[in-house]
NUTINU-430446 format. One record per residue (C-alpha): residue in three letters; x, y, z. Coordinates in steps of 0.5 Angstrom, whole numbers, plus 2048, in hexadecimal, padded with zeros to 3 digits. Layout:
REM residues N
ALAXYZ
...
***
This chain:
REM residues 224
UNK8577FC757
UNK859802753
UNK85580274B
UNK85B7FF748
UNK85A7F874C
UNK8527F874C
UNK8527FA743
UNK8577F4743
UNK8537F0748
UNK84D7F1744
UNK8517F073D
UNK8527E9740
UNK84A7E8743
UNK8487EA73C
UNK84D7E6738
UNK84D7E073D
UNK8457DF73C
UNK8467DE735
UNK84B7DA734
UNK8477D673A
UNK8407D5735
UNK8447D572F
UNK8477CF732
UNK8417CC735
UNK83E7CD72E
UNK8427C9729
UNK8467C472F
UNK83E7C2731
UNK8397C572B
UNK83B7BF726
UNK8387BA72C
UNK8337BE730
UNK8307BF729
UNK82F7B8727
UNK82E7B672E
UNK8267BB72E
UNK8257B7727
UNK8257B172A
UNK8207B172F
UNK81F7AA731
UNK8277AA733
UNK8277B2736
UNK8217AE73A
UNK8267A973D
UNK82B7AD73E
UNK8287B1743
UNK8257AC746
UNK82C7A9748
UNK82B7AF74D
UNK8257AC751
UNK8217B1754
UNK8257B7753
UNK8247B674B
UNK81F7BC74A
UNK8257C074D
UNK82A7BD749
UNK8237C0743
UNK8237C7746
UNK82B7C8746
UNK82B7C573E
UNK8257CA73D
UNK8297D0742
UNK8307CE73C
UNK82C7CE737
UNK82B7D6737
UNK8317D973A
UNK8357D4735
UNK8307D672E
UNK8337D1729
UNK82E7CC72D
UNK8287CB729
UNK8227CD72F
UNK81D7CA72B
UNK8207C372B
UNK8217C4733
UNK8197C5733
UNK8177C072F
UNK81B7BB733
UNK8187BE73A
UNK8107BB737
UNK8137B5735
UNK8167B473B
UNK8137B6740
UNK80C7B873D
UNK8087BE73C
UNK8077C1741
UNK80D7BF745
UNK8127C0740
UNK8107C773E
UNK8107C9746
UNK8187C7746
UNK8187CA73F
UNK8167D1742
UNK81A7CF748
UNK8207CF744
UNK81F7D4740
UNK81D7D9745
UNK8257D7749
UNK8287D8741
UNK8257DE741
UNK8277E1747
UNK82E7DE746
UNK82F7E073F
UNK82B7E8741
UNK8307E9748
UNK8367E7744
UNK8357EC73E
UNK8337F1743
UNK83A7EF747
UNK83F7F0741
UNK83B7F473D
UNK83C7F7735
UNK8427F3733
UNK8407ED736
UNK8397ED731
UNK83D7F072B
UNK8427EA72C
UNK83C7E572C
UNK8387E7727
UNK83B7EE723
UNK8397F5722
UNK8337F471D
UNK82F7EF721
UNK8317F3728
UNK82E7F9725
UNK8287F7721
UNK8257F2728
UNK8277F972B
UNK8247FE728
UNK81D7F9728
UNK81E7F7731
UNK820800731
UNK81980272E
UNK814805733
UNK80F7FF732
UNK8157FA735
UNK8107F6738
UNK80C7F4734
UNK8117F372F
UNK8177EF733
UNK80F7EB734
UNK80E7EA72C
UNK8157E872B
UNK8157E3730
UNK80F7E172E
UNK8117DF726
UNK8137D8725
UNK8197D8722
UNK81D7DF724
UNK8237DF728
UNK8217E072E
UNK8287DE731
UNK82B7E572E
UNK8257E9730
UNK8277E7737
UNK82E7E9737
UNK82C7F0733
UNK8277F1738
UNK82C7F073D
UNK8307F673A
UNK82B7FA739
UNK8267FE73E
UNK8217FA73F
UNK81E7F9746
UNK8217F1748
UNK81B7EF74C
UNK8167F1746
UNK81B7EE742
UNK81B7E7745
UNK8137E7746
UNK8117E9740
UNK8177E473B
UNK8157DF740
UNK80E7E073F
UNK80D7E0738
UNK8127DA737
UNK80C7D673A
UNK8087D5734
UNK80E7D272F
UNK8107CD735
UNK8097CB736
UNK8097CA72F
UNK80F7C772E
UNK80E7C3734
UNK8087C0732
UNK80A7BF72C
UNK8107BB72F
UNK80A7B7733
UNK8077B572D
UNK80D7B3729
UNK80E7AE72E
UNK8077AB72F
UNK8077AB727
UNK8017AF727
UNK8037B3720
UNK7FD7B7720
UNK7FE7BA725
UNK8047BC724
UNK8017BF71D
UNK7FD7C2721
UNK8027C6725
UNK8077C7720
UNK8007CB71C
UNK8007CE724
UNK8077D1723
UNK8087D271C
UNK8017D671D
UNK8057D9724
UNK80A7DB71F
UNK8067DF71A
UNK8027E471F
UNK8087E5723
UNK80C7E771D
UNK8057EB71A
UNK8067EF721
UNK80D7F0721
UNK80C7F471A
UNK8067F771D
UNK80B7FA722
UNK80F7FC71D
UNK80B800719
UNK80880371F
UNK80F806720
UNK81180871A
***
């Protein structure tokens, strides 16, 4: 295959990708979105699948990273109401652990241009230049620890940039596990209307929140 043909075959990849999730997004968003919302109608919907709905779960969790505009946290939140904590947050991890992956491999695949497209040059630069650092462990580890962050951006910009897969993937998964738990128990308790409980783990997470940001600032400070 001369260069012409492979620069013209990597320009469709690339193109078709993004007009693939831009479609997905606005053909699907608007119904997913309200979907999560209503968790007692996302709890009939996936009971339709019988037993193959936890995977039907894992599938909606994997989408919700490579496809971004899909609010993860609601995807979270419905695992506990549905499935309960402890089962929720294992379909969650498992979900999350199969979007990262996905979302990581395809940026790696069709590198810069794809994430520039996606998310522009600004963001691409500032999440790159913190996952670039010598401490990209423990960094990459606070950022995906912080509720709230975009966590399904940082996984395309570490798949542009020189970080070891395997430690990325171990490490993102990992500290994933405290929010979904999180957000899971939260989901559980909503559903048992135990409402202070879920007081409980909202203070947790917004507690959560506040060290991983004072840590991050830390971080930064120690750099320069």
């Amino acid at each position: 295959m001369n260069r012409k043909i492979q620069i013209m075959f990597y320009s469709t990849a690339v193109l078709g990708f993004v007009a693939l999730v831009a479609y997905l997004s606005v053909r699907y968003g608007s119904v997913i979105t309200p979907l999560l919302q209503d968790r007692e109608g996302l709890g009939t919907f996936l009971s339709s699948f019988g037993m193959q709905s936890f995977v039907v779960f894992i599938f909606l969790q994997a989408s919700q990273i490579v496809v971004t505009p899909i609010p993860g946290e609601l995807v979270q939140l419905a695992a506990g109401y549905i499935f309960g904590t402890w089962m929720g947050t294992v379909y969650a991890v498992a979900g999350s652990l199969l979007g990262t992956l996905l979302s990581f491999g395809i940026a790696r695949l069709l590198g810069y241009p794809l994430v520039r497209l996606l998310f522009g040059e600004k963001k691409l630069t500032t999440i790159e230049t913190l996952i670039n650092r010598p401490q990209s462990k423990l960094i990459v580890f606070l950022l995906f620890l912080i509720p709230g962050l975009p966590k399904d951006i940082m996984t395309y910009v570490a798949g542009v940039s020189p970080i070891n897969s395997l430690q990325f993937l171990m490490t993102a998964t990992t500290a994933r596990v405290p929010g979904i738990l999180l957000s899971a128990y939260i989901g559980s308790n909503l559903y048992h209307q135990d409402y202070i409980a879920v007081f409980a783990a909202c203070l947790a997470t917004a507690l959560l929140f506040g060290l991983g940001i004072w840590m991050q600032r830390r971080l930064s400070r120690a750099n320069g």
